[in-house]
Structure formats: C-alpha cells, structure tokens
C-alpha positions as CSV (number, residue, x, y, z in Angstrom):
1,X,-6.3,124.4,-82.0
2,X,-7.6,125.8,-78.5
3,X,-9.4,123.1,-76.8
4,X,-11.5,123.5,-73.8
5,X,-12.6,120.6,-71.8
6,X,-15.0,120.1,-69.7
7,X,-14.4,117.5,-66.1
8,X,-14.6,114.1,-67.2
9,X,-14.8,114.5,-71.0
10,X,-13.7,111.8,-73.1
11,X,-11.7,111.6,-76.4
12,X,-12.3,107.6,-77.7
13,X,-8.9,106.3,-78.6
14,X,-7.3,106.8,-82.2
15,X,-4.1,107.2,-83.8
16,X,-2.8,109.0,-86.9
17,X,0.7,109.6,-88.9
18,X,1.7,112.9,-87.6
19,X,3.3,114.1,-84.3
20,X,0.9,115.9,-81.9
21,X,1.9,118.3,-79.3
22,X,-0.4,118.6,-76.2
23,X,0.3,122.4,-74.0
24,X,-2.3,122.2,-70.8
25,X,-3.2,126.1,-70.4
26,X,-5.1,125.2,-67.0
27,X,-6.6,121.8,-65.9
28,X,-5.8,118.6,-65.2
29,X,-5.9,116.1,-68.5
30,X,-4.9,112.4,-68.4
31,X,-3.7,111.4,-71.5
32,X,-3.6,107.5,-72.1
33,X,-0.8,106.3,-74.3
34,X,-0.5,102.4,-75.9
35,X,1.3,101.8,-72.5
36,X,1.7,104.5,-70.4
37,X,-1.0,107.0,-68.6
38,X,0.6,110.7,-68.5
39,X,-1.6,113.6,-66.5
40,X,-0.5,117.2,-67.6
41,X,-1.4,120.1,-65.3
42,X,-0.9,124.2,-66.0
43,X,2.3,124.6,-68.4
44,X,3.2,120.9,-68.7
45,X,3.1,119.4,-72.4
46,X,3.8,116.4,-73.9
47,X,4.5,115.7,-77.7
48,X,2.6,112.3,-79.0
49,X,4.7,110.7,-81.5
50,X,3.3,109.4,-85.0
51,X,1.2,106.5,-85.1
52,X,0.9,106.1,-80.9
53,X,-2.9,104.6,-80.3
54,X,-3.9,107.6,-77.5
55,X,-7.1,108.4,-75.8
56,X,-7.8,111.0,-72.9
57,X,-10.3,112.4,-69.6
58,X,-10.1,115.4,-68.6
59,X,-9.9,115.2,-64.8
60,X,-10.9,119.1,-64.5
61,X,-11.9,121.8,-66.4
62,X,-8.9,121.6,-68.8
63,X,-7.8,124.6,-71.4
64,X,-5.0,123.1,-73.9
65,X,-3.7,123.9,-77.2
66,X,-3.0,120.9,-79.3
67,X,-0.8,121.3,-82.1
68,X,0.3,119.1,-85.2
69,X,1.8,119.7,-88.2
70,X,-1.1,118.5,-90.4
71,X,-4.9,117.0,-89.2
72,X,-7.0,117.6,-92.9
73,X,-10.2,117.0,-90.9
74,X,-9.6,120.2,-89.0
C-alpha cells in the first residue's frame, strides 16, 4: 500500500500475525515498537516482525509504502 501521512498523524497501537515491511518514500515517521522507538527518514525501512504491539506519528509529511504478505482488511 502507498501511504501518505500527514505531520503529526497517528496510527493507535495494534499488532497482527504477519511481518510488515515499512519503506519511507519522503518524511520523517516514528515508529513505536513494544520497546524501542525507530524514526525512518527518505530510503530507510524497517521490517516489523509478527505479532510486535506497534503504533506510529508521523513527524512530517511522510510518503511510505507498507508492505505485508497478507492484511484481509485491506
């Protein structure tokens, strides 16, 4: 999926069973992990494993793809 973000939007926290893989386009997007905060900027990415409680804010305009290999409510 291509996700656009505007500054300080919020994703509530929530986990699921399958990997996720986070590529930041352009931006600046904190990701919050059960115990560890990561910020990605332009070409960084960061691959959530299964079952990892995450949440994020996106601390600019932020372009990203987020990929996993299966999300049945998208």
């Amino acid at each position: 999926a291509h996700v656009e973000l505007e500054e300080g939007a919020i994703t509530a926290a929530h986990r699921h069973a399958h990997e996720e893989i986070i590529y930041v386009v352009s931006g600046l997007w904190q990701i919050n992990l059960d115990e560890a905060v990561v910020v990605l900027e332009a070409n960084q990415s960061l691959v959530i494993p299964p079952n990892v409680e995450h949440s994020s804010v996106a601390l600019a305009d932020t372009r990203a793809v987020v990929s996993t290999n299966y999300r049945p409510e998208w």
